[in-house]
mmCIF file of the N, C-alpha and C atoms, coordinates in Angstrom:
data_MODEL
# 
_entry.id   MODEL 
# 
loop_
_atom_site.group_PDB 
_atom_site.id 
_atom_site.type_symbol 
_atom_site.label_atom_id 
_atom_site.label_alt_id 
_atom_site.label_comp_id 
_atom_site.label_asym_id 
_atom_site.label_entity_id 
_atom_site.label_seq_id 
_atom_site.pdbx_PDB_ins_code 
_atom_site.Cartn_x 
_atom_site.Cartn_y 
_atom_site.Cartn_z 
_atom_site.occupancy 
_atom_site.B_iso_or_equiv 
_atom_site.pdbx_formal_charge 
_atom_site.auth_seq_id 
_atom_site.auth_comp_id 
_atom_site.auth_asym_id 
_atom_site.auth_atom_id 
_atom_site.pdbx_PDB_model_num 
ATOM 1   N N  . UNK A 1 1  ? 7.680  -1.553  6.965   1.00 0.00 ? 1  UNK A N  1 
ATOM 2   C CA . UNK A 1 1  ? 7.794  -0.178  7.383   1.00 0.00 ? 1  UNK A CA 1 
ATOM 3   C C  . UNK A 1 1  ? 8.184  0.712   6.208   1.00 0.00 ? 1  UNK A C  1 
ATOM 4   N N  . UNK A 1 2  ? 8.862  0.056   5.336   1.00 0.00 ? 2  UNK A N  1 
ATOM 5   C CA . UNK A 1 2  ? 9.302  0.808   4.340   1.00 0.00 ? 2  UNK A CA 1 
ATOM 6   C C  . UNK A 1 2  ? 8.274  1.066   3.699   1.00 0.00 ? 2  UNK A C  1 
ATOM 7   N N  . UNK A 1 3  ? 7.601  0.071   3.022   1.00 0.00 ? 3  UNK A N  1 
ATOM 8   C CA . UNK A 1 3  ? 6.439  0.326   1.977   1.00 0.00 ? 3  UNK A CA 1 
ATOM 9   C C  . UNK A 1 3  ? 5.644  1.484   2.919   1.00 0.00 ? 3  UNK A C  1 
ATOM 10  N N  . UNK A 1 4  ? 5.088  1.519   4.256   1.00 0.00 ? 4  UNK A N  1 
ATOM 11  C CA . UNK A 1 4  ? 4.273  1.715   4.526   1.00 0.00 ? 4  UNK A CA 1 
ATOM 12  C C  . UNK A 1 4  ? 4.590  3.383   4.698   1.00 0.00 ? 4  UNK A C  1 
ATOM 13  N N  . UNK A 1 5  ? 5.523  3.562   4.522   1.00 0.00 ? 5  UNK A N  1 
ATOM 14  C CA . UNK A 1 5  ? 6.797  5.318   4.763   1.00 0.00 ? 5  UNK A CA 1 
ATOM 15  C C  . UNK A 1 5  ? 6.452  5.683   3.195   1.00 0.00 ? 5  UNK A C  1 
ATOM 16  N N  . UNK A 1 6  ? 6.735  4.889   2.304   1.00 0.00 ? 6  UNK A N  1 
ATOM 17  C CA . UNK A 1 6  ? 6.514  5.372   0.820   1.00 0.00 ? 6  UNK A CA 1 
ATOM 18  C C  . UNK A 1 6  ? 5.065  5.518   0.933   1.00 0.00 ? 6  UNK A C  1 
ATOM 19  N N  . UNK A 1 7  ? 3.980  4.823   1.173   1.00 0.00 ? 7  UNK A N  1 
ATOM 20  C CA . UNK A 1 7  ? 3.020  5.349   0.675   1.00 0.00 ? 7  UNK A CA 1 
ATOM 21  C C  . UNK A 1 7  ? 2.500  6.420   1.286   1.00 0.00 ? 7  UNK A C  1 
ATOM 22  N N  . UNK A 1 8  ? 2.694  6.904   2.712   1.00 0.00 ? 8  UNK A N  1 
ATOM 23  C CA . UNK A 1 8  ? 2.678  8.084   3.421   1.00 0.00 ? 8  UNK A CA 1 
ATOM 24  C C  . UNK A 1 8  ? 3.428  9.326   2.960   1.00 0.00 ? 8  UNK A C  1 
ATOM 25  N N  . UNK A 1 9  ? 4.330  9.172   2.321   1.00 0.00 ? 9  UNK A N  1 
ATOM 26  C CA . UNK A 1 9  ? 5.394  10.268  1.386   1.00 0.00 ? 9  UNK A CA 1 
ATOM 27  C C  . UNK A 1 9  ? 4.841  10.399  0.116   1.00 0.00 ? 9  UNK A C  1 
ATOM 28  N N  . UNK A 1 10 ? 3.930  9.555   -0.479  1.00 0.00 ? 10 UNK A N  1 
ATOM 29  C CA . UNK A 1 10 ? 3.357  9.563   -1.768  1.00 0.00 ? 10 UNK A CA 1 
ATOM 30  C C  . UNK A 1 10 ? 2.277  10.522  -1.650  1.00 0.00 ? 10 UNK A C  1 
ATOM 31  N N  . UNK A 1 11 ? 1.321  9.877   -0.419  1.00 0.00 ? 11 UNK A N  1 
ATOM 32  C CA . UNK A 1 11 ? 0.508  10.864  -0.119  1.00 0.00 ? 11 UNK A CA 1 
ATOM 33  C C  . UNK A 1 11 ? 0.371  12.184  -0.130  1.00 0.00 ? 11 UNK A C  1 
ATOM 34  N N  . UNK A 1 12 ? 1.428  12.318  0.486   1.00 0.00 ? 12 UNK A N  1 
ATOM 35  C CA . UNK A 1 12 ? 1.474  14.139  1.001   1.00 0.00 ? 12 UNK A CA 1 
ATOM 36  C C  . UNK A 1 12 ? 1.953  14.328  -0.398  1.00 0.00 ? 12 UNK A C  1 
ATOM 37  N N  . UNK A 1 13 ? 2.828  13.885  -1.128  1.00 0.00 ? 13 UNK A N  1 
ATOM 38  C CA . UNK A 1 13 ? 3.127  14.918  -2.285  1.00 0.00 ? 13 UNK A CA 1 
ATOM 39  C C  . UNK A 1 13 ? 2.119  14.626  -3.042  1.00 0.00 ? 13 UNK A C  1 
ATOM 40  N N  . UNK A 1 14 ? 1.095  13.607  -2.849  1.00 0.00 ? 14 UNK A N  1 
ATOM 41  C CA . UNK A 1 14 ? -0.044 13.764  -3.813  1.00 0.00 ? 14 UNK A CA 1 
ATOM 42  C C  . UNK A 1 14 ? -0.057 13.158  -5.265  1.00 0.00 ? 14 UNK A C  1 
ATOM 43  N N  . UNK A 1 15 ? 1.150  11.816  -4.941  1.00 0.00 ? 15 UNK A N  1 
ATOM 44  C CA . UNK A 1 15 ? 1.228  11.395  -6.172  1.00 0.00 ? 15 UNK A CA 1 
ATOM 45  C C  . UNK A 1 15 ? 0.583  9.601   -5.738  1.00 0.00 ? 15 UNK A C  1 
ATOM 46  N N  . UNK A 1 16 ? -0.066 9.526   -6.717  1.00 0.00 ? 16 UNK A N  1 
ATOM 47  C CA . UNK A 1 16 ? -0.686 7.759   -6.447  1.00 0.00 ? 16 UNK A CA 1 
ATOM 48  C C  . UNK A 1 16 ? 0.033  6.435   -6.477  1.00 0.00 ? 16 UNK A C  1 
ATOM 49  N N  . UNK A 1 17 ? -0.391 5.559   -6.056  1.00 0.00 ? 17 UNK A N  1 
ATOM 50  C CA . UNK A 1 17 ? 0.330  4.405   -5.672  1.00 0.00 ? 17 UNK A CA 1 
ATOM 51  C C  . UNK A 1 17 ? -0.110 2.844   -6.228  1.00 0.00 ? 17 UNK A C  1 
ATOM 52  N N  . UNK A 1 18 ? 0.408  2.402   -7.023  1.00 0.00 ? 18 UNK A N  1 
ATOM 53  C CA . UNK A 1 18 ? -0.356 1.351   -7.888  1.00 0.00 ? 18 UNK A CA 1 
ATOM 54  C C  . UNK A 1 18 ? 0.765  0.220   -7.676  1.00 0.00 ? 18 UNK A C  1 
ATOM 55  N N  . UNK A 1 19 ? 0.105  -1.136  -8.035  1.00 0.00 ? 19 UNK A N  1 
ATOM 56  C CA . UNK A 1 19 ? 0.692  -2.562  -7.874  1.00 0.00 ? 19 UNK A CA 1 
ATOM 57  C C  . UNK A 1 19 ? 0.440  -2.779  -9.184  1.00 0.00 ? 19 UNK A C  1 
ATOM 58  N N  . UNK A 1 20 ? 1.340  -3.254  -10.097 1.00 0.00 ? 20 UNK A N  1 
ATOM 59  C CA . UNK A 1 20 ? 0.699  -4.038  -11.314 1.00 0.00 ? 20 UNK A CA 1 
ATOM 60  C C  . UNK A 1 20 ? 0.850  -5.717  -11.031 1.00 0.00 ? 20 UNK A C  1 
ATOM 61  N N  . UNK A 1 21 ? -0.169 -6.111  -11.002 1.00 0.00 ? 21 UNK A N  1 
ATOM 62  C CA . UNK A 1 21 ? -0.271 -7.582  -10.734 1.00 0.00 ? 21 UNK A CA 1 
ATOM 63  C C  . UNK A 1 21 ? 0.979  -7.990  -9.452  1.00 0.00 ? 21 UNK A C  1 
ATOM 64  N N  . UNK A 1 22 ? 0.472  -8.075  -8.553  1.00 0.00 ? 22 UNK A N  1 
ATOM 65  C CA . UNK A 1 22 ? 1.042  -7.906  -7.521  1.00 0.00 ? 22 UNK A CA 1 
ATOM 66  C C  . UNK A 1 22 ? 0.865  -9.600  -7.162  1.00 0.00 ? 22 UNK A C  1 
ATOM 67  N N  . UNK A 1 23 ? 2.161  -10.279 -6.726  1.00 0.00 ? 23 UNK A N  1 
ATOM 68  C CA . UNK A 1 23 ? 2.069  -11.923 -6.697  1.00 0.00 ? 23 UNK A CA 1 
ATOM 69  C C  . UNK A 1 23 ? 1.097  -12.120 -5.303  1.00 0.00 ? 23 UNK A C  1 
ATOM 70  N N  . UNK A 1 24 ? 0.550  -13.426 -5.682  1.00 0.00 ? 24 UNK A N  1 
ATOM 71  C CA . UNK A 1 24 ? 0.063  -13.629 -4.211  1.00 0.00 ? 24 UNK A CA 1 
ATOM 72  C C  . UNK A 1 24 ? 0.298  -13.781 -3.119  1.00 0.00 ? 24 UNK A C  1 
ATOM 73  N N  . UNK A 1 25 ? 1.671  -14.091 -3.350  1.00 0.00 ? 25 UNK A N  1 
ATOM 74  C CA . UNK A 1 25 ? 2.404  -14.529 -1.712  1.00 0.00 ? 25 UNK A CA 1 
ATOM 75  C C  . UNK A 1 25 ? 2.597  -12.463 -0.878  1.00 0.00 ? 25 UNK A C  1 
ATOM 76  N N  . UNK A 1 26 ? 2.624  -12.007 -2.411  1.00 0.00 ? 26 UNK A N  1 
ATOM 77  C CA . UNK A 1 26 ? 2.834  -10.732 -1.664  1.00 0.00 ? 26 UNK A CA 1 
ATOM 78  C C  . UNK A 1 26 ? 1.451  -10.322 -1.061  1.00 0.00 ? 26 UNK A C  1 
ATOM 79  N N  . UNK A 1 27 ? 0.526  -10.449 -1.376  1.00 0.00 ? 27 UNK A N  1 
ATOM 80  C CA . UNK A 1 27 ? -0.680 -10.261 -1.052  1.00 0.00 ? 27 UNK A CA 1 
ATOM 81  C C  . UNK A 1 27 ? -1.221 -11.023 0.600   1.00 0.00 ? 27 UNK A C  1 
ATOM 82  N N  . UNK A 1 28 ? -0.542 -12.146 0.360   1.00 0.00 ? 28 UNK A N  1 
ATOM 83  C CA . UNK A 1 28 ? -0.670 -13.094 1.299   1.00 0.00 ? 28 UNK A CA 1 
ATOM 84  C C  . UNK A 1 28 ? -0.203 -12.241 3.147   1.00 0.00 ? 28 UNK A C  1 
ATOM 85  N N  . UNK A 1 29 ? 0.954  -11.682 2.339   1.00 0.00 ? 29 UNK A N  1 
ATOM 86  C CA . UNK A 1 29 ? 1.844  -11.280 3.332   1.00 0.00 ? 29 UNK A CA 1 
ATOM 87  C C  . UNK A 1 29 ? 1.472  -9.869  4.093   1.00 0.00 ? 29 UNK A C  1 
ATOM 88  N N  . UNK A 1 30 ? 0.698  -8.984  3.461   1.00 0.00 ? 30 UNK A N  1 
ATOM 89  C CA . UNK A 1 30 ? 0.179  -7.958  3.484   1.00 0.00 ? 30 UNK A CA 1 
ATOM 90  C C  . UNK A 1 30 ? -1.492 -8.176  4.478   1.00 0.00 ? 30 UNK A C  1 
ATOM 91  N N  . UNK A 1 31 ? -1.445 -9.213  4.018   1.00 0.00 ? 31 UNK A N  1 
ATOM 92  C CA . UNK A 1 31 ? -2.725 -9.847  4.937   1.00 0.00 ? 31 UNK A CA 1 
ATOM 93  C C  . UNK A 1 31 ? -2.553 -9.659  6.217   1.00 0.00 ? 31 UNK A C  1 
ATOM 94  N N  . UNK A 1 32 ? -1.054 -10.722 6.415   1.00 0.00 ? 32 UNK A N  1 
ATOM 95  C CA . UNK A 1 32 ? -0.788 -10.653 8.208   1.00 0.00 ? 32 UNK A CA 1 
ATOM 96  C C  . UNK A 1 32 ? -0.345 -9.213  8.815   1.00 0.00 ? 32 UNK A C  1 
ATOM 97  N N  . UNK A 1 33 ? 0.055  -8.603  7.980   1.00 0.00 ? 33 UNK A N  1 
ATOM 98  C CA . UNK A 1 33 ? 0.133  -7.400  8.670   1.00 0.00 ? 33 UNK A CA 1 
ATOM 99  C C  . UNK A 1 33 ? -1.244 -6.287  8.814   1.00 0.00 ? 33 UNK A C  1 
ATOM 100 N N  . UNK A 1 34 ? -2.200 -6.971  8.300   1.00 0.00 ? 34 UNK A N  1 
ATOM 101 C CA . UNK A 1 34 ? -3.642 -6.422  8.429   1.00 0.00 ? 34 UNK A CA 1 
ATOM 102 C C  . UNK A 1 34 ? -3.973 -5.153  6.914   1.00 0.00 ? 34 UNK A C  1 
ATOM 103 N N  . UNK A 1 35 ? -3.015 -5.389  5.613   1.00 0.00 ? 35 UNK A N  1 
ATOM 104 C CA . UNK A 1 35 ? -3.395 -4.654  4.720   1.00 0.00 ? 35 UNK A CA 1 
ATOM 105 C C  . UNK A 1 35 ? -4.182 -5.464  4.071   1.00 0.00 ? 35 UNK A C  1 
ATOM 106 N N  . UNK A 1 36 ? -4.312 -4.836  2.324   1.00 0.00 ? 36 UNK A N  1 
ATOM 107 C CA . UNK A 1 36 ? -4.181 -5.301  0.945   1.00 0.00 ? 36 UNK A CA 1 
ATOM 108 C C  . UNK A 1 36 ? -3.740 -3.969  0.420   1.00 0.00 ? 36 UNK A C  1 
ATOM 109 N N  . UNK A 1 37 ? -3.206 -4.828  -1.068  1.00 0.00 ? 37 UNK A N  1 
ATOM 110 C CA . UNK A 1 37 ? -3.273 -3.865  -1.967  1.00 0.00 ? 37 UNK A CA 1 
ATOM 111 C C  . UNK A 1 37 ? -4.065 -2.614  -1.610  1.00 0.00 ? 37 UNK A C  1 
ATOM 112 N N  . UNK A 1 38 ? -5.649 -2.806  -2.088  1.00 0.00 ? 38 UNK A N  1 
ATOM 113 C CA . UNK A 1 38 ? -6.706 -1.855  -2.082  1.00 0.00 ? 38 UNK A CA 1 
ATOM 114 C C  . UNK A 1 38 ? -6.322 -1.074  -1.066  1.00 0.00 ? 38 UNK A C  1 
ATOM 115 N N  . UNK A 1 39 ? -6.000 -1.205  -0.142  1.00 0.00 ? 39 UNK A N  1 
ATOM 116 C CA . UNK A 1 39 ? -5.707 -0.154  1.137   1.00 0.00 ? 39 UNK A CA 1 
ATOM 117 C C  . UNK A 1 39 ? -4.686 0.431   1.062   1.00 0.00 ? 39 UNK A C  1 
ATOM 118 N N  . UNK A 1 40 ? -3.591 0.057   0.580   1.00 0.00 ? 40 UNK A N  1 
ATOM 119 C CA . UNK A 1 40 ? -2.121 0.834   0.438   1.00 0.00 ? 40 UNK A CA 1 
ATOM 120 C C  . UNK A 1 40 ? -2.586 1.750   -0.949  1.00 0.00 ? 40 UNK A C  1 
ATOM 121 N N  . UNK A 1 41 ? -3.665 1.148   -1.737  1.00 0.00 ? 41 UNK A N  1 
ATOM 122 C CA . UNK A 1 41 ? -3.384 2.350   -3.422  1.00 0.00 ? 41 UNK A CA 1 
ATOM 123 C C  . UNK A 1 41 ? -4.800 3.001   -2.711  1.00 0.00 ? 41 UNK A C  1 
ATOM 124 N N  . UNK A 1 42 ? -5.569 2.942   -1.770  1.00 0.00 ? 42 UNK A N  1 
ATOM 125 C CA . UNK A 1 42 ? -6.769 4.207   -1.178  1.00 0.00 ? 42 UNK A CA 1 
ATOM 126 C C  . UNK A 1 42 ? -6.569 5.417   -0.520  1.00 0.00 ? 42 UNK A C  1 
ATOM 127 N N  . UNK A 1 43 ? -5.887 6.429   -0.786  1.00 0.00 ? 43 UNK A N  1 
ATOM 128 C CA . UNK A 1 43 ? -5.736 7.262   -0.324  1.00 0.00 ? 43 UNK A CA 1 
ATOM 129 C C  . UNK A 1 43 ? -6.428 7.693   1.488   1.00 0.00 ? 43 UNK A C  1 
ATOM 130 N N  . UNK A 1 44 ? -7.997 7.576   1.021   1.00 0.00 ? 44 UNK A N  1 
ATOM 131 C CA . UNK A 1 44 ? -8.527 7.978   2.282   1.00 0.00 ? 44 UNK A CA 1 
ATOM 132 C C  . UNK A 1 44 ? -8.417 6.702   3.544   1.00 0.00 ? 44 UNK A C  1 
ATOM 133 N N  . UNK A 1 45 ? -7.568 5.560   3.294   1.00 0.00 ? 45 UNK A N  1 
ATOM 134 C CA . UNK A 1 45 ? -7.516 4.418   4.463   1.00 0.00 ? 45 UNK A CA 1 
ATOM 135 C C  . UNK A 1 45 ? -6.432 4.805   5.235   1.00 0.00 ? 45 UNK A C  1 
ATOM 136 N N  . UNK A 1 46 ? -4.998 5.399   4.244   1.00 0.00 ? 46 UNK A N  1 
ATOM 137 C CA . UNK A 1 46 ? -4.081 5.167   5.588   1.00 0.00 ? 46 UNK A CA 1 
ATOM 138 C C  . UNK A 1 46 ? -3.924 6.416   6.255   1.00 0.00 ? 46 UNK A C  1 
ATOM 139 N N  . UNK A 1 47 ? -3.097 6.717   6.711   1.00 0.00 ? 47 UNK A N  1 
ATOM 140 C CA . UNK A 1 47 ? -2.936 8.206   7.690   1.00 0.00 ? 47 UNK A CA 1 
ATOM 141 C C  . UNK A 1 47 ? -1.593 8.652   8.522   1.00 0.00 ? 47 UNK A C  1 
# 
């Protein structure tokens, strides 16, 4: 919930959102909750 509040607050102020090499388990984990990466740093996916 947190991550997902930051990247909605990033949004609106219009500043971008990047992973640098982001581990896999984190990736893994982002899965079950139905993300990736690519979708949290795409502006036009979340809302």
């Amino acid at each position: 919930q947190v991550l997902l509040s930051a990247v909605a607050t990033w949004k609106a102020d219009g500043i971008a959102l990047s992973f640098g090499e982001p581990s896999p388990a984190f990736e893994e984990d982002l899965g079950h909750l139905g993300l990736s990466v690519a979708t949290l740093m795409d502006k036009g996916q979340l809302q």
